[in-house]
BAZAKOL-109497 format. One record per residue (C-alpha): residue in one letter; x, y, z. Coordinates in Angstrom, 3 decimals. Example, Ala and Ser with C-alpha at 12.3 -4.5 7.8 and 13.67 -1.06 7.14 Angstrom:
atom residuo A; xx 12.300; yy -4.500; zz 7.800
atom residuo S; xx 13.670; yy -1.060; zz 7.140
//
This chain:
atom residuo X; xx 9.045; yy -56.796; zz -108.462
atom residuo X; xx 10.080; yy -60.639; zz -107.751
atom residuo X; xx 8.670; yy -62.608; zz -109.870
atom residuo X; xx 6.557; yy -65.134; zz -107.359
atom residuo X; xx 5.329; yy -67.424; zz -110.115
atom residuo X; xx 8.727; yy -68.682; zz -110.244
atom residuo X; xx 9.012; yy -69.393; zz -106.794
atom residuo X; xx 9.131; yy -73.598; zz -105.759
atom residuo X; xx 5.532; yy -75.017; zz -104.627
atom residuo X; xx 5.673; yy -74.635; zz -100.824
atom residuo X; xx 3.773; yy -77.984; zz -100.219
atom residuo X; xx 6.756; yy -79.746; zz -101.863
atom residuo X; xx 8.261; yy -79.160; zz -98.640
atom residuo X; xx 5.985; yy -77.784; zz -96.048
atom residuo X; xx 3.000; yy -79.116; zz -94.349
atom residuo X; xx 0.823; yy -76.931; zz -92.478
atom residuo X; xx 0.258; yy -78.479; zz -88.383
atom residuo X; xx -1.997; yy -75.731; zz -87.090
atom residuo X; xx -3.209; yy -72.022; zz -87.075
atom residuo X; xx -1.273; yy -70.097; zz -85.360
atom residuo X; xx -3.077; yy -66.521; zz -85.873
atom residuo X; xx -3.841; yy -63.657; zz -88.464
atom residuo X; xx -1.839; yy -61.356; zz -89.474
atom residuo X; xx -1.797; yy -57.759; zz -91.742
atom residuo X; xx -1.266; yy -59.835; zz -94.523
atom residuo X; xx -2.841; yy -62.904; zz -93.704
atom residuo X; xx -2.907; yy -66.417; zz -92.033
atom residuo X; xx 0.272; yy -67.631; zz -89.900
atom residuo X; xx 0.236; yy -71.020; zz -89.502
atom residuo X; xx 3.098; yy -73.756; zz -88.055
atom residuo X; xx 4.536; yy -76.295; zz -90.786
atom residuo X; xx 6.409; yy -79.252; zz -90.408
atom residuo X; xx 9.154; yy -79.994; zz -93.029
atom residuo X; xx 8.010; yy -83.227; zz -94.767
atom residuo X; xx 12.012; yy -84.289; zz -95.270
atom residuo X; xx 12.937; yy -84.208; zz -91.435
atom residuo X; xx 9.729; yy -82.502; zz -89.112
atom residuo X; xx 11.728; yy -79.130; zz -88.040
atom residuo X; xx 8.884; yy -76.613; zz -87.499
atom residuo X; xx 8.756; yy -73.651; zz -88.753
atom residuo X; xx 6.251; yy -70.887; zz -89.141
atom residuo X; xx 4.862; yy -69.201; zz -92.691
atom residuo X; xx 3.158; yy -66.086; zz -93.192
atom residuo X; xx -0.007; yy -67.364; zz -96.268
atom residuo X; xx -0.541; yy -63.591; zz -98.279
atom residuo X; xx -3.050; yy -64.381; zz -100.726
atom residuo X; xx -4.264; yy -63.833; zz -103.005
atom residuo X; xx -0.813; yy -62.595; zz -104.702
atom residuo X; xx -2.056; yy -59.716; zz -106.699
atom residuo X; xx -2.804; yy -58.091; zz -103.081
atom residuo X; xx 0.503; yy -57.956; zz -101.741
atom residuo X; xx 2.200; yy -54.843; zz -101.548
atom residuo X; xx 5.915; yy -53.259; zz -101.633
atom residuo X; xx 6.129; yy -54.247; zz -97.876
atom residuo X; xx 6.393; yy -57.533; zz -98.508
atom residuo X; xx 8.117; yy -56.975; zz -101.484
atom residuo X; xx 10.720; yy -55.100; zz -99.146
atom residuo X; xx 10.250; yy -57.676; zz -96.352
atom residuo X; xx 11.443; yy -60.212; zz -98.445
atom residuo X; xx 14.553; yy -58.695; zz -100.143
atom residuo X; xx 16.047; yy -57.842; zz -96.307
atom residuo X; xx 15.559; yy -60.851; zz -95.361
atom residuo X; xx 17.006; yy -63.037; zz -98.538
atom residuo X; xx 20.366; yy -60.675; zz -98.015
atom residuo X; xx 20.466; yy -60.509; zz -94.128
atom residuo X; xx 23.019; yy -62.841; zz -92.679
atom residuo X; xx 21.727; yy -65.027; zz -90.093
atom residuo X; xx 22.220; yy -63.343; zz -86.550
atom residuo X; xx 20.672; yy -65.709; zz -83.235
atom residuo X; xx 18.450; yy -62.123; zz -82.472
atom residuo X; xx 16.843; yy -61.974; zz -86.046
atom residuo X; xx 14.205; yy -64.255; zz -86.857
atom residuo X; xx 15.584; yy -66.954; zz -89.833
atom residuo X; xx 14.047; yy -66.870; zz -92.743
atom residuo X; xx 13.668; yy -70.122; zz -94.626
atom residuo X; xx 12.536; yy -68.941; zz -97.904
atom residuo X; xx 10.033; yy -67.615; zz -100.165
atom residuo X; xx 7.446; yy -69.993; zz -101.529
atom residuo X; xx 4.266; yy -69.429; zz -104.585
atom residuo X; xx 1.305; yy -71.982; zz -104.788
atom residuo X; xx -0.823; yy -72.055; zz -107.591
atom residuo X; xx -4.489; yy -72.008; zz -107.205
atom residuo X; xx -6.146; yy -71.200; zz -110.349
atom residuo X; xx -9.748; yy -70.505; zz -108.804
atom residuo X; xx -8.564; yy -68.567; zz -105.384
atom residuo X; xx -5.872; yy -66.950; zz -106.244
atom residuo X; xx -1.760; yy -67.636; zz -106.181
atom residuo X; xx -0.776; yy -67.618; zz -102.018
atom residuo X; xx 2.531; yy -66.454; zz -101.330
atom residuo X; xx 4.402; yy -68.620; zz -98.327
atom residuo X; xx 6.953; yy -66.948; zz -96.149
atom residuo X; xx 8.574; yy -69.140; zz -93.966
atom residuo X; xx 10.077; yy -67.933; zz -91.005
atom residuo X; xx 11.837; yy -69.316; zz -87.846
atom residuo X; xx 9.052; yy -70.494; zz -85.064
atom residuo X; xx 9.157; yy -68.395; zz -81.821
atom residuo X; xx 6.900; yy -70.197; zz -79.646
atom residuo X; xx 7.399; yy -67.770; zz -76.815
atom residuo X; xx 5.028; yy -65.364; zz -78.225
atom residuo X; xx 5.966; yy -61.087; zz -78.442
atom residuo X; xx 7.136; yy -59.838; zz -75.197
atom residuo X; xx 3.874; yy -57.753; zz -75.217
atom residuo X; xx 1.908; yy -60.521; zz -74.595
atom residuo X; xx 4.063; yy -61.844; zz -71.954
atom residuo X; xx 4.125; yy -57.955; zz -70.526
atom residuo X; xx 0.010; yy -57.824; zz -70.955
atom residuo X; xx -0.228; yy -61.210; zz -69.047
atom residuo X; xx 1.709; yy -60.427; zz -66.523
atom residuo X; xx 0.025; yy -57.249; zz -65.334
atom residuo X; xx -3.338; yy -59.076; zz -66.220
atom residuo X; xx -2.332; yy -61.416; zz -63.029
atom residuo X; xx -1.263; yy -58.285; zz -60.954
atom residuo X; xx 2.464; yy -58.349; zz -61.780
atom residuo X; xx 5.246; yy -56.774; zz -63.401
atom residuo X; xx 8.190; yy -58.266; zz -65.939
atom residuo X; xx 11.130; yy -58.356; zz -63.666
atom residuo X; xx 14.296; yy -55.773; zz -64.284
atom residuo X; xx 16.661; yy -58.589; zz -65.149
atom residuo X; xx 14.188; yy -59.694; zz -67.667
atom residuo X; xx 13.790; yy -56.498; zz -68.983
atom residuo X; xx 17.307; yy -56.178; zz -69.165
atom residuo X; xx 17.766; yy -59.311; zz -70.889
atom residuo X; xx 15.355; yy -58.711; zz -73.713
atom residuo X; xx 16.702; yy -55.412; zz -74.276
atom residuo X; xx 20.361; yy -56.563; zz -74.815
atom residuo X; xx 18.797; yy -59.581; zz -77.254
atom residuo X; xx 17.088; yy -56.522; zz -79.090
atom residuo X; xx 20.160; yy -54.256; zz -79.172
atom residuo X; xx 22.240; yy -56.868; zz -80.511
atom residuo X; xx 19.721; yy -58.045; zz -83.231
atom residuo X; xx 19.389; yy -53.555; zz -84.107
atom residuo X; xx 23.387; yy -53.509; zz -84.159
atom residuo X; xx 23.349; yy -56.253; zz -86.557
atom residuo X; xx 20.989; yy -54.417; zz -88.885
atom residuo X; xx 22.503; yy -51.517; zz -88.573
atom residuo X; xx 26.234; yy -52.767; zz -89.495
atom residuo X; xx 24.009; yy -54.009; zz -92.774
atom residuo X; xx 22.172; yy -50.768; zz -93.365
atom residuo X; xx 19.214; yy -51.480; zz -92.340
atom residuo X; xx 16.748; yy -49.493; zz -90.468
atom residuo X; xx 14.063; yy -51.412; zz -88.650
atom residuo X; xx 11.601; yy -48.567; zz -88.679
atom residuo X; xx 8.675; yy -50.201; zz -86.615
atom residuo X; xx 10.505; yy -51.516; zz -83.143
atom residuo X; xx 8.053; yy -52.410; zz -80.782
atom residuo X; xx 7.211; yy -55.298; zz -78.473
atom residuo X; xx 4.835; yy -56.669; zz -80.890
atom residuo X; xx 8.184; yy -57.130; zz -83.143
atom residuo X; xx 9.772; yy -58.516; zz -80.394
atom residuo X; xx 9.562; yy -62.381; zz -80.407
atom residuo X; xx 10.673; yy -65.543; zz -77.727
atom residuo X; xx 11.671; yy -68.617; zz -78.564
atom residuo X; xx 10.711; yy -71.611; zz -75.743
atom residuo X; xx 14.552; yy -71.684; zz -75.589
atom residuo X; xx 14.622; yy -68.351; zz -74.481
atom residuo X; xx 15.727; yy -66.494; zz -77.352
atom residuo X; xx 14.694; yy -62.882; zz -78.351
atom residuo X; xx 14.213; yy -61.992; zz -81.915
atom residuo X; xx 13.657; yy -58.767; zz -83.942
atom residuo X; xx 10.594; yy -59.875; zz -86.288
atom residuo X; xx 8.574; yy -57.343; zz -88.741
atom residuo X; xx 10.300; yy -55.855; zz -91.741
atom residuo X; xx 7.660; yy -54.872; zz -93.630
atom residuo X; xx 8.507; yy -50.736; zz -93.588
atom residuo X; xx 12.216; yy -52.001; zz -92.934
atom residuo X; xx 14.470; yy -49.573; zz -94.791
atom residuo X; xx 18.107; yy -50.273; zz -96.551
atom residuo X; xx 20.599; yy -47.845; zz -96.777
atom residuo X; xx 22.761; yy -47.088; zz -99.926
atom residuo X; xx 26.121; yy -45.702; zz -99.988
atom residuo X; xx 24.278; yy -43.056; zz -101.714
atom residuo X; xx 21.681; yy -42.603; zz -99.537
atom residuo X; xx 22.414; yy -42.930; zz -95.719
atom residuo X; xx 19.605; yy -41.253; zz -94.361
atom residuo X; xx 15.999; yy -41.974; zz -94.956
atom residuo X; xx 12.786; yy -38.813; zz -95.066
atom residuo X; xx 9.671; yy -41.151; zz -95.079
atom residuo X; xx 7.567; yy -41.045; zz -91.979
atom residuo X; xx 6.534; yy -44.826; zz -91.289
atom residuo X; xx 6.326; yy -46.822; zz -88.043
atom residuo X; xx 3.620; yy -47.187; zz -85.069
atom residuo X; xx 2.703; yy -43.468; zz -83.762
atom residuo X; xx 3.711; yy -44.281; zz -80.147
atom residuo X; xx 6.881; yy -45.589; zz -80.306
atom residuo X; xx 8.239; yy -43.050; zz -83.514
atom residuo X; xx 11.370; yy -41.115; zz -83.231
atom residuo X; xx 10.464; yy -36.707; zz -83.235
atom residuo X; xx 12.258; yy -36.993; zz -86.501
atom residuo X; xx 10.582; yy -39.651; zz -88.277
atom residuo X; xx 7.162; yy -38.131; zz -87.598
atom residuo X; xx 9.087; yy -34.562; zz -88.601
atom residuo X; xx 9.254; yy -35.804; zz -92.027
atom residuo X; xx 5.465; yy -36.193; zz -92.252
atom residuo X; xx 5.504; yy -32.610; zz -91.656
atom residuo X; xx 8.280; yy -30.960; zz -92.907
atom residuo X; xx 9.932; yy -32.559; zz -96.162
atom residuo X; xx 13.296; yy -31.105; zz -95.540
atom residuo X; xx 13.568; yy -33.570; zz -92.665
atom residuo X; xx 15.224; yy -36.701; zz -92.806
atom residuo X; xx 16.797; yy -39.555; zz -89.854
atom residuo X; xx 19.334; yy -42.642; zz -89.934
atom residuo X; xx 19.309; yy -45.555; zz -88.023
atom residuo X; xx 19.152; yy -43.879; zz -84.738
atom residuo X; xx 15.148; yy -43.875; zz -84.668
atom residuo X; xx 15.392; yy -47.531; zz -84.260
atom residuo X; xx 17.272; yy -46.346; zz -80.288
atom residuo X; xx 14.776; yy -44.057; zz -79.412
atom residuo X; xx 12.001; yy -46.633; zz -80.411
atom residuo X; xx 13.868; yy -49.571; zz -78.222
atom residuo X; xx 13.778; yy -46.568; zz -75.606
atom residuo X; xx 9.878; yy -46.817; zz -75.938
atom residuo X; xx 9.712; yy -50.720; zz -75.968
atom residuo X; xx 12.094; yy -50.272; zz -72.396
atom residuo X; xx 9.012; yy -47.865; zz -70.864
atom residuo X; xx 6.116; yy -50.398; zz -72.584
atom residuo X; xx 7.829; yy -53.555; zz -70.602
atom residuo X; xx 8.391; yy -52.096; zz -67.592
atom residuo X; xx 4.463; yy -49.748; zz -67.733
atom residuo X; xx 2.824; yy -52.584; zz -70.000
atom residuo X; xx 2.045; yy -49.390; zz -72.600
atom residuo X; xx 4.589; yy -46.937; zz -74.366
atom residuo X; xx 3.965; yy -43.152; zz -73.044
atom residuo X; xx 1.136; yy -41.386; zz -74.157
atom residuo X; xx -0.885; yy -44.752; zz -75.331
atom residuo X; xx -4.438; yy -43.438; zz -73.499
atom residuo X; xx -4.028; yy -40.261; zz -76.292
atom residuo X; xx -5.274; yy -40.726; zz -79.272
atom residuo X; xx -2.589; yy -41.856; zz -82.238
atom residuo X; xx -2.834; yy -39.075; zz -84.478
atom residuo X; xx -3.067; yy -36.618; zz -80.697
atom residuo X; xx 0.502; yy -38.282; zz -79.807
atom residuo X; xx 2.073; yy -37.657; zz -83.067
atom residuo X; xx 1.692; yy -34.165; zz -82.408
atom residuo X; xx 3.012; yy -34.422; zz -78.801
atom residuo X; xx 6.411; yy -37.044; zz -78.946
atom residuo X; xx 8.249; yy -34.209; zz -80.737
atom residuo X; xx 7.774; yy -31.736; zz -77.637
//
């Protein structure tokens, strides 16, 4: 495990502007750096003793991932002290102000409309691109979904989200853990949940982007009126 104590103070450098919502983990608000106002937004886990091996993973891929303009930049990992509530652990990431392309998907059928082909299109090659770059570092996302799809006001699309993220070793090129959101799984991701002689690469993360495809264009990935643990047994059919 890092050792977050040693981490720099995050309010040496950040300033927190405004909520921006909650989280798994936590808070997300949007800082301002204090030394020349680029925003920025930071995920607040506290208290410290809470946080899990997701984060711990979250936060190794993304201190050895090269910067690629479909991967959300991460800034850095920060520790503040709080002797009464509780160290907070600060993770600052790269502000998409655009929201996930669910919510733009949701709003848009909300008004009576659908997200335009080209659109589609558009996200999906800023999403394949940001997967290919993962993949060419070993990494399997493991949890693709439109949620983990950000926008920047720019119009960038970034992969967000690597909590159950998974890197491959020379030794190990395949993974047989069954994590990720029931409706947009891979058949052999949820076959490892059932049979332990299964195991799957990076290629879950295709089928999954498959799924995101069908949830922009629908507004829901197939299956989503069943029941999770009721599509879990259907997807592999």
């Amino acid at each position: 495990m890092t050792r977050f104590e040693n981490l720099a103070d995050p309010t040496d450098t950040w300033e927190i502007v405004e909520t921006i919502g909650k989280g798994t983990y936590g808070t997300v608000y949007k800082v301002a750096n204090k030394k020349d106002g680029n925003q920025a937004a930071v995920k607040v886990l506290d208290p410290v003793n809470d946080v899990d091996e997701e984060i711990e993973a979250e936060y190794n891929i993304l201190q050895s991932l090269p910067n690629h303009p479909n991967v959300i930049k991460f800034y850095g990992m920060f520790y503040k002290a709080d002797q009464v509530a509780g160290g907070q652990l600060w993770l600052v990431l790269e502000l998409c102000n655009g929201g996930s392309v669910t919510d733009l998907v949701k709003g848009l059928i909300m008004r009576g409309q659908k997200l335009d082909e080209a659109v589609i299109s558009y996200i999906l090659y800023g999403a394949l691109s940001g997967l290919q770059h993962l993949h060419k570092n070993r990494i399997i996302h493991r949890d693709v979904k439109g949620n983990n799809i950000l926008l920047t006001t720019g119009g960038g699309v970034k992969l967000v989200d690597f909590g159950v993220s998974a890197q491959l070793t020379s030794s190990r090129l395949r993974r047989n853990t069954s994590v990720g959101t029931p409706f947009w799984m891979a058949p052999e991701v949820i076959a490892c949940e059932q049979q332990y002689d299964y195991s799957y690469d990076a290629r879950c993360d295709v089928w999954s982007l498959g799924i995101t495809a069908i949830e922009l264009g629908d507004g829901d990935p197939p299956l989503a009126d069943l029941h999770p643990v009721k599509a879990l047994f259907k997807i592999p059919r």
